[in-house]
C-alpha positions, 0 to 999 in steps of 0.5 A: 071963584065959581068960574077960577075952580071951573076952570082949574077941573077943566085943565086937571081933566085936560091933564088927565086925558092927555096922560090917557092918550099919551099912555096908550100912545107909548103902549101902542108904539111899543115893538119887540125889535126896537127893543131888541135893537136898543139892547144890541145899540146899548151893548155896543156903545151907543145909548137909546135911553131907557129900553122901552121898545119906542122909537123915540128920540134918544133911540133915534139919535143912538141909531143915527151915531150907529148908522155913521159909525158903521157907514150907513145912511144916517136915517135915524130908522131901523132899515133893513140895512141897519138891522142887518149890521144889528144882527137883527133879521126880520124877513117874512119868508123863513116860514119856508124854512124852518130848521135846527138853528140850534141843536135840541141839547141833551138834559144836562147841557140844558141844566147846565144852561140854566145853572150858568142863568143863560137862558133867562135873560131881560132886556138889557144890554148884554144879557146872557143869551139874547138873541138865542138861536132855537132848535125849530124843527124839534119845536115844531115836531113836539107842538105838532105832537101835542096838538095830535094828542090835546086836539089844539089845532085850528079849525080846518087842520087835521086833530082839531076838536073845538075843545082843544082849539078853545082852550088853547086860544083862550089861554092865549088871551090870558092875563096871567103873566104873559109879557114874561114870554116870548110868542113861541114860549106862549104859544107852546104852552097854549096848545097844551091845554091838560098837561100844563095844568100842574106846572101853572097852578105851581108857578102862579101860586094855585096849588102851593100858597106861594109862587114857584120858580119855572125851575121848581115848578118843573121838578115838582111836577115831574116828580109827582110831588105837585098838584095835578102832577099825573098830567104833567106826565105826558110831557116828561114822558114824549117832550121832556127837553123841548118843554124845559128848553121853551119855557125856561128861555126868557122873553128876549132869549129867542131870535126873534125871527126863528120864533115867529116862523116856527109859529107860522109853520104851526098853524100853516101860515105861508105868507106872514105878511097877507093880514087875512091869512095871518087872521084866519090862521093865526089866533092872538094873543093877549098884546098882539095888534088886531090889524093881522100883522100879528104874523110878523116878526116887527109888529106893534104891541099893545104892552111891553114884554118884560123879562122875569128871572127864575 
């Protein structure tokens, strides 16, 4: 009897421990562009199974029937020529040239984007905005304008204070929602490190009891009604429209490529694919991989990115 429950406490402890491997297995294989390539697979006909951002076998098989219909090799493998045909680019040089892929819109296109839901989209096929192109020099000009103001930028670069960098490399690692955001959604918020301070307390629930939407959040802090709402000025007076258009833009709104090369540019990272400068320049965040590959549009995550509607 001894021996049969020795035995039955081995196999449920074997269970286990494969259910821990496999699990973080799964968590470690996850990548925004197989996500964002089962969206595009799914949206077009073909069926990966669940959109989890793995590479398994029915996304395999859903990339294969797509490689055949469009006449590529039949590979199974998100190659640089299935991408393409995906509209997915993944190069490691647009840092070079970071540019408007979208016009910075006026207040009220950007309140008509919202009202029309478009710029919260979750992975799912045909999600309004997916794949959204971004005003990048505007972007760029407003992080590198705040970071002169809060001192955010790395060690080395002019502005930089310790405080600054400490804040907003810390926020980096937060647990607080960040697999509802894009990398340039996270890192735009980051390096404001003061101002931010009204419009988290009010979407986490801090200063108000309750959770907030983005949407209200905003206004309430725009119009002084909310906590810590003196801060929040600074960003309603130099970048009302680039803050609205980068934290309302969902996880999978963003091109994925655009993103990562305004955040490269940011923290002058001139070769994306060289994982010691990607180390040295570029701090992670919280479900970026630690082997400097973070710099990459195609990078393995340790968790998922999820979307979150308003």
């Amino acid at each position: 009897m001894a021996l049969i429950l020795k035995s039955s406490l081995f196999l449920y402890l074997l269970v286990l421990i494969q259910s821990g491997y496999s699990t973080v297995s799964m968590a470690a294989s996850y990548n925004p562009i197989t996500h964002q390539a089962q969206t595009n697979l799914t949206e077009q006909g073909f069926s990966p199974g669940t959109l989890d951002g793995v590479l398994g076998k029915g996304t395999s098989s859903a990339i294969k029937a797509f490689q055949t219909k469009t006449n590529l090799p039949t590979s199974g493998i998100l190659d640089e020529a299935t991408l393409q045909k995906l509209n997915i680019g993944v190069s490691v040089d647009r840092v070079n040239a970071i540019q408007d892929w979208r016009v910075l819109t006026k207040q009220a296109d950007i309140d008509t984007l919202l009202t029309g839901n478009t710029a919260y989209t979750n992975y799912q096929a045909n999600a309004a905005a997916a794949n959204l192109d971004i005003p990048g020099l505007a972007i760029l000009a407003a992080m590198n304008k705040s970071a002169d103001t809060f001192g955010s930028r790395r060690a080395g670069q002019a502005g930089h204070t310790n405080q600054g960098y400490k804040y907003m490399s810390e926020c980096l690692k937060t647990n607080y929602a960040p697999t509802h955001w894009s990398d340039l959604t996270l890192h735009y918020y980051c390096q404001m490190s003061k101002p931010r301070a009204c419009y988290t307390y009010a979407t986490s629930g801090k200063s108000t009891g309750v959770k907030l939407s983005r949407t209200l959040s905003y206004s309430g802090c725009a119009t002084g009604k909310l906590d810590k709402a003196a801060d929040f000025s600074w960003v309603t007076t130099h970048q009302p429209l680039v803050f609205q258009f980068v934290m309302f833009g969902q996880t999978h709104a963003f091109n994925h490529e655009q993103v990562q090369a305004v955040i490269n540019g940011f923290y002058g990272v001139r070769n994306a694919s060289d994982k010691a400068e990607c180390r040295l320049k570029r701090p992670r965040r919280t479900e970026d991989p630690n082997d400097g590959t973070h710099c990459l549009v195609n990078k393995n995550m340790s968790q998922k990115l999820v979307g979150k509607g308003i």
